[in-house]
Structure formats: C-alpha cells, structure tokens
N, C-alpha and C positions, 0 to 999 in steps of 0.2 A: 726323263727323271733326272735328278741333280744328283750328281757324284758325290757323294757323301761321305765326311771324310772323319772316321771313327777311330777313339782311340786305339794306342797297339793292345790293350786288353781283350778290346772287343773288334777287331780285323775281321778274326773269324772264331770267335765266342764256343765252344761246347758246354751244352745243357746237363744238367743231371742227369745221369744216368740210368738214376731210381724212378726222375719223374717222367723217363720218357719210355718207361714201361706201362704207366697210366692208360695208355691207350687202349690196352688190350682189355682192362677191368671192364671194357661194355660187351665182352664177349658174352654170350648167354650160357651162365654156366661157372663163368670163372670163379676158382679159388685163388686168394693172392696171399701169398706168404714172405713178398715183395716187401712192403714199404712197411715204415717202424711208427705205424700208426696205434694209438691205444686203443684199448677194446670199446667201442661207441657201446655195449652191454652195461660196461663199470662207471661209464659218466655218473655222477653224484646228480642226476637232474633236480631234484628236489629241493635240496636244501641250495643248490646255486639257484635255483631261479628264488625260493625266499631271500636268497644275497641278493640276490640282483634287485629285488625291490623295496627291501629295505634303503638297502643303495640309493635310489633315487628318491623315495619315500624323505629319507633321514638327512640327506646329501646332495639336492637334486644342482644345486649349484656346481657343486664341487665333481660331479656329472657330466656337465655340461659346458664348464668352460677349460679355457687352455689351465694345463697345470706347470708344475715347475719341473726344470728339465731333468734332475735328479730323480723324480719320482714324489708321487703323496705322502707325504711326513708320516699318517696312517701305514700306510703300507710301508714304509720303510723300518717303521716300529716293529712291526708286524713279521717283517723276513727278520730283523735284528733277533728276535725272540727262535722264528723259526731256528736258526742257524746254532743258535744257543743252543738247544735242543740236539741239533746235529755234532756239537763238539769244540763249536767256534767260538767266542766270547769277541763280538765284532760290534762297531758305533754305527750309527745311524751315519757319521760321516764317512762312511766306505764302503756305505751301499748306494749303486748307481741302478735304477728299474730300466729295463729293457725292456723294449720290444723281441721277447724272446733269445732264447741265449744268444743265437746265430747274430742279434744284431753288435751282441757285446764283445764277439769273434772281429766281427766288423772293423769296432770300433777302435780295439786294440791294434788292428794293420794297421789302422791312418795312422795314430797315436805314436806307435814306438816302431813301426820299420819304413824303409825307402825299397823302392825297389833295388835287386840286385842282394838284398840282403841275405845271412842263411840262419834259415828254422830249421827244426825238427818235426817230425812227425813220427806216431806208432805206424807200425807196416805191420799188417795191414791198418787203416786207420779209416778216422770217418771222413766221407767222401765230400760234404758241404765245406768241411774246412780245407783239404786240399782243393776246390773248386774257387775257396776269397781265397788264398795263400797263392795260388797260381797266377789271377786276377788283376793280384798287387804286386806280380812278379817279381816275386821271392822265387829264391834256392832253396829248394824244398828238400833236405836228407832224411831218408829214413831209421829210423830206430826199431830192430830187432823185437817180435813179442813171441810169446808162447803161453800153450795154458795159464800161466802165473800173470800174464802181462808184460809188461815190457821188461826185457832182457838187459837190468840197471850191471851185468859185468860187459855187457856186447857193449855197451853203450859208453862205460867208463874207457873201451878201447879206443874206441872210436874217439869220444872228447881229445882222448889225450894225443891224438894223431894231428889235432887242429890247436892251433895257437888259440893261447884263451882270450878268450870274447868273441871269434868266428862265430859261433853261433848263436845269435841274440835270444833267439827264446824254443821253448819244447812247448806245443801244443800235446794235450794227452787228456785220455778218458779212463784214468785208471779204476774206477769203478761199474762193471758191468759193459766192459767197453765196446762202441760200436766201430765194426761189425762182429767182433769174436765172443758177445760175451762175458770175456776175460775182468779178473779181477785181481788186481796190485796186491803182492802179499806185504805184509807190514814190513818186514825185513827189506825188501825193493824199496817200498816205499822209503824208507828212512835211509838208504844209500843214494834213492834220486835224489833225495835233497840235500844228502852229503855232497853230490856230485855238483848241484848247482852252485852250493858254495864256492866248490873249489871253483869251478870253470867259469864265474860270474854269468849265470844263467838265469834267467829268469823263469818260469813256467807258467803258465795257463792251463788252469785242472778244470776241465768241462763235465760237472754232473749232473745231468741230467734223469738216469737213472739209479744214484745212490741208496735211495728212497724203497725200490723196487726189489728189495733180498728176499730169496724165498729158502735160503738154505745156507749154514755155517754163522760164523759170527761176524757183528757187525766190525768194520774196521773204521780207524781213524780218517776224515778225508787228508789230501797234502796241507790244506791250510791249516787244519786243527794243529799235525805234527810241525809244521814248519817253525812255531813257536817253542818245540823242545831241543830243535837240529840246530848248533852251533853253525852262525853266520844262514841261517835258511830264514829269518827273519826279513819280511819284505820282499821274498824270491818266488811267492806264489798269490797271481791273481787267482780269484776261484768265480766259476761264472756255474749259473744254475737255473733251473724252470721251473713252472707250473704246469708246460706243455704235457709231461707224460705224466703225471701225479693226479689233474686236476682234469683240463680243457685245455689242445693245446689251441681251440678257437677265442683264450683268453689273450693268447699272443704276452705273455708277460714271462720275464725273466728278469735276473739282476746279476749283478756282477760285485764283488768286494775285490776292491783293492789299495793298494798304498794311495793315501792320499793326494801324492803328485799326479802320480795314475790317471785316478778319480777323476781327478779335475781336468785333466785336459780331455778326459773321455766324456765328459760332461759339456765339454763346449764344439768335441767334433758333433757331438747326438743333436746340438741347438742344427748345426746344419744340414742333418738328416729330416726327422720329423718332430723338433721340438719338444715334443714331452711324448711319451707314451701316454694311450689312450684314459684320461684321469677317467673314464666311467668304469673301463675294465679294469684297473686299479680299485675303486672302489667297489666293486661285486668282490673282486678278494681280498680285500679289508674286511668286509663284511663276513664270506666265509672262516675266513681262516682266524679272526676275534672270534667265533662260535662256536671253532673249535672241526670244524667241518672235516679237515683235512687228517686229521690225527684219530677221526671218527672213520675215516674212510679207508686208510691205509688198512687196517688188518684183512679187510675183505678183498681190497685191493691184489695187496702180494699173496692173498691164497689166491684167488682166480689166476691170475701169472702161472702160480706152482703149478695148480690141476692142468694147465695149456701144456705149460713147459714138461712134465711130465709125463702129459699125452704125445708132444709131440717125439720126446725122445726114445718111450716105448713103441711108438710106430717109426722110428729110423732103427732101431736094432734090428726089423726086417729087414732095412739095406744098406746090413751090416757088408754085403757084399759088394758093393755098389759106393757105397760112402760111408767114409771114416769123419766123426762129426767130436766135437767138443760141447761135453754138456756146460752147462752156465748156471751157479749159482743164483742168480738174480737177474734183472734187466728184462731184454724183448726178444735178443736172439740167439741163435745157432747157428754158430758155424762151421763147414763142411769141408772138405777133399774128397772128391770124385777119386776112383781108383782105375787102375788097367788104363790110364791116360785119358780119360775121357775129357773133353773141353767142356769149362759150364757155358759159355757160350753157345755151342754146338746142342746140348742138354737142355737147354732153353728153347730152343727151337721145336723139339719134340714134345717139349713138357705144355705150351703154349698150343698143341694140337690136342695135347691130354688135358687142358683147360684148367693149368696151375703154373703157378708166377712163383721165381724166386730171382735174387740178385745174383748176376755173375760174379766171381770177385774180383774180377779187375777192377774194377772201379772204384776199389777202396787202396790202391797202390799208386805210392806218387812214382813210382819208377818199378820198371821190370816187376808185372804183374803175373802171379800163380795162375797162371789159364785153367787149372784146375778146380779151384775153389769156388767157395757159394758162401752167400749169405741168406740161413731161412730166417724169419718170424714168425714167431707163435701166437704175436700180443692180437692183432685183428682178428682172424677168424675164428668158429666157438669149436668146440671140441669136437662136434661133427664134422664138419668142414677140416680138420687137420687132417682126421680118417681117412676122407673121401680123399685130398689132396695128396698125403703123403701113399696112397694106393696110385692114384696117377703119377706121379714123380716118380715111383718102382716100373709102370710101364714104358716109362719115358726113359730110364733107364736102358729097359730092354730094348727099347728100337735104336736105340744110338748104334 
C-alpha cells in the first residue's frame, strides 16, 4: 500500500463522539437518549410531501437544475420573513442558505480564521463545533456557563486579561444550549455584546433550537439586540436550521450576516458543494409560503414539554444519583453524577441496562467534568423515557 501522506488535521483524526455511540442502537432493546435527534412521531409528513409535489408540479425546473450559490430568491424571501417574525428586520442580501447550520460554522473557519488563531467557546459547548474549530486548528478557550448560560462577568475577566483582538470570535448557543439546555438571560445577553464592542469581538450565535420554548418568555436572539447595543452593530453573525423545527433530512440552514461576510462565504460554499440542494429549497419554499411551519410549531413545543416533563419527573427518582438542570426549551438535559461517579464508567453499565446517554467530556474543549452527562428527551416517546430512565437508576446501582 502507498504511504499516504495526510494532512496534520487529519494524521490521526477523532470522530464524534456522539456518532460513535450509533453502534450500540442495534442492540435488541435499546433505549437512546444519546443523539439530539427530533421526534420522527412530530415530522409534518403530510403537508411536506404536499410541498414537495407541488414543488416539483409548479417548479420542476427550478428542482432540477444547479441553483445560485446564495440560495433560491424564494427561499431566501421566505427565511427574510421568517426571521422578521423572530425579531430580525434582515435583506434578502444577508441571507446565505446552507447546507444545514453545521456547513455555515464551516464556512465561517475558512472565511475569517488561519490556523493558530484564538476562539471562544461555551464550556461546556457543542461538540461539532469544537470538532471544525480543532480541524482548522484554532486555540480554542473556554468560556464559563451556568444555569443562565454563559457566565458574561467570568468572561469580561478573562477578555480583559488578553490584549484586545486575541480573541477573533465567540462561538455560542445561547438559546437552549447544547449540551445544557441553558438559556442567555437578557441582562447577559446585552453585556455579551457590550463586551464585544469593547474587545472587537465578533460572535456567531447558532440557533438552532430558539423556536423550541416550552416554558417563560420568549427572549430577544443576539442579532435582534445587537442593533440596540452601542458599537454591537455588525458584531453578530447568526446561523440557523430547519433540521430540528421541520426535517433535519431537508439538510437546509442559513446563515445572515455583514455583507462583507456574506460574500466571501458565498464564494468559499462555490468550492464546497456549489448551491445547496435547489429541490430541498424548494419543498421549503413550498411549505413554509403555506404557512406549514407556524402551523406546526404549537404541537411541536407541546410534545417537547409533555417529553421534557416526563423525563424530569423520572430523574427526581435519581435525585440521589444525579443532580440535573431542567431546560426551559430545546432537546436536553443536563446532568452531574454525584459520590464521584464517572459518566463514562456509567455508560458502560447503562449499555448492559440497554439505555444510551452522552458522557460529557465530549462537549469540553479542555479539562472535561468526568462527571457529567448529556440526556435527550426529543427521540424516544414517553414510554421509552420510563422504561430508560428505570434502567439508568440500575445502572446507577451497579456502578
């Protein structure tokens, strides 16, 4: 065989973490509270497959061949309106459609870092984005969270210990964040982007489950505020899906941001895969003109709540065992094992008990809580949390 000579990204590569618990899902039996998949119960099947053939019925061109790399003029209408809705008042020119958020994370590494650079991340934070930020070999520093989210006085320490502009950008999920959760109170909120100002920071606000509240009120996203915070103007890209809302088999997200941004992130995406898929574009053109998605949401975020619900009245049993943080909105729960327990260790048992959850090292770019866990609620139905969260108390016991 030929010595192969691969980049230093990829020498010796580690996979997700989350996906390389997949394995076990053909166990006979298994419950997974594992991956931050949506409820395949709440798919909208109906009125997407009417989208989808009107789609081609009305559009079968525009279906069919290459589109423009920005996205469908349609669909770009189409999220402009959404985003209204959500607080934004944003042009058609500063929306870039994605091949799901994750490519728009992507796109922004080529775009505005070199390697050697240094980001931020929430700690704990979501595990794909520490996976491209390592990839593209960045300096990854953590940023402090708690119930509330990220810890904006830990954090104003921290800036101010570093000459300003060290840190080129803060990735953050301050809405329902994965893994905790956690939700940015508005007061944070509005000191983050005091603090960007000052530190010449940039941000990247990934929401993907904003959409998803089942309890308190709704909050401003960073981009809506960013136009009332003095000098925060331009300091917040905002990247968003369909994945957890809709299908995340539509693979479609987008991204708004400064127009400079934009465009250069528009000509790295020509070298990736050219346009995102113009048929799945238009199946959500289709819905989301009909009204589909604003029809779906209220049954949506109940089903969430009744899960979410269930599953934290069954962890009050292992109130002995684990100390957990309930979540307003979103997919999960987050956990500490108590009397030192490893979740890794706890994993091992629980996977004999024939229930999946994530350790939470994996969501730590540096010095990971060997104690902690990430569950989800949003896959399995309300039976299956029972049966599961009854094994995870055994799994308990044998540790």
């Amino acid at each position: 065989m030929p010595d192969y000579r691969f980049s230093s990204a990829f020498q010796a590569p580690t996979g997700s973490v989350i996906r390389e618990l997949f394995k076990y899902l053909s166990l006979p039996g298994m419950i997974s509270f594992a991956g931050g998949y949506p409820a395949a119960q709440f798919f909208d099947r109906e009125p997407l497959a009417e989208a989808s053939q009107r789609a081609f019925a009305e559009a079968p061109l525009d279906c069919l061949q290459y589109g423009a790399t920005e996205g469908l003029p349609a669909l770009r209408a189409e999220l402009v309106k959404l985003m209204g809705r959500r607080g934004s008042e944003v042009a058609m020119d500063d929306v870039l459609v994605t091949t799901g958020s994750q490519q728009g994370l992507d796109l922004l590494i080529k775009v505005l870092l070199e390697p050697g650079d240094t980001v931020m991340v929430e700690r704990p934070g979501y595990p794909a984005a520490l996976q491209a930020l390592r990839m593209g070999g960045m300096r990854v520093l953590s940023a402090v969270t708690d119930r509330d989210g990220l810890d904006t006085e830990q954090l104003e320490q921290q800036l101010a210990g570093l000459p300003t502009g060290t840190v080129r950008l803060l990735y953050c999920v301050p809405t329902f964040a994965n893994p905790t959760g956690a939700c940015l109170t508005l007061e944070r909120r509005e000191h983050l982007l005091a603090l960007a100002a000052r530190h010449d920071l940039l941000i990247i606000e990934d929401d993907p489950y904003g959409a998803l509240r089942f309890a308190g009120e709704a909050l401003p996203s960073l981009l809506a505020l960013s136009e009332r915070i003095d000098g925060a103007q331009g300091r917040v890209v905002h990247l968003s899906s369909l994945s957890k809302v809709i299908a995340p088999g539509l693979r479609l997200g987008w991204m708004v941001a400064p127009a400079a941004i934009a465009q250069r992130c528009r000509i790295a995406k020509q070298t990736v895969d050219l346009c995102t898929s113009p048929w799945a574009q238009q199946i959500a053109v289709e819905y989301l003109r009909a009204g589909g998605l604003e029809a779906a949401l209220p049954g949506l975020v109940a089903g969430y709540r009744e899960k979410a619900q269930r599953m934290l009245t069954g962890l009050a049993g292992l109130e002995e065992y684990l100390e957990v943080s309930p979540p307003a909105g979103g997919m999960f729960v987050w956990g500490k094992c108590r009397r030192g327990v490893a979740a890794k260790v706890l994993l091992e048992k629980a996977i004999e008990q024939r229930v999946l959850f994530v350790p939470g090292a994996a969501f730590y770019a540096e010095a990971p809580e060997m104690d902690s866990l990430r569950l989800s609620f949003a896959a399995p139905d309300v039976g299956q949390i029972d049966v599961g969260l009854e094994r995870l108390a055994q799994a308990f016991k044998t540790v």
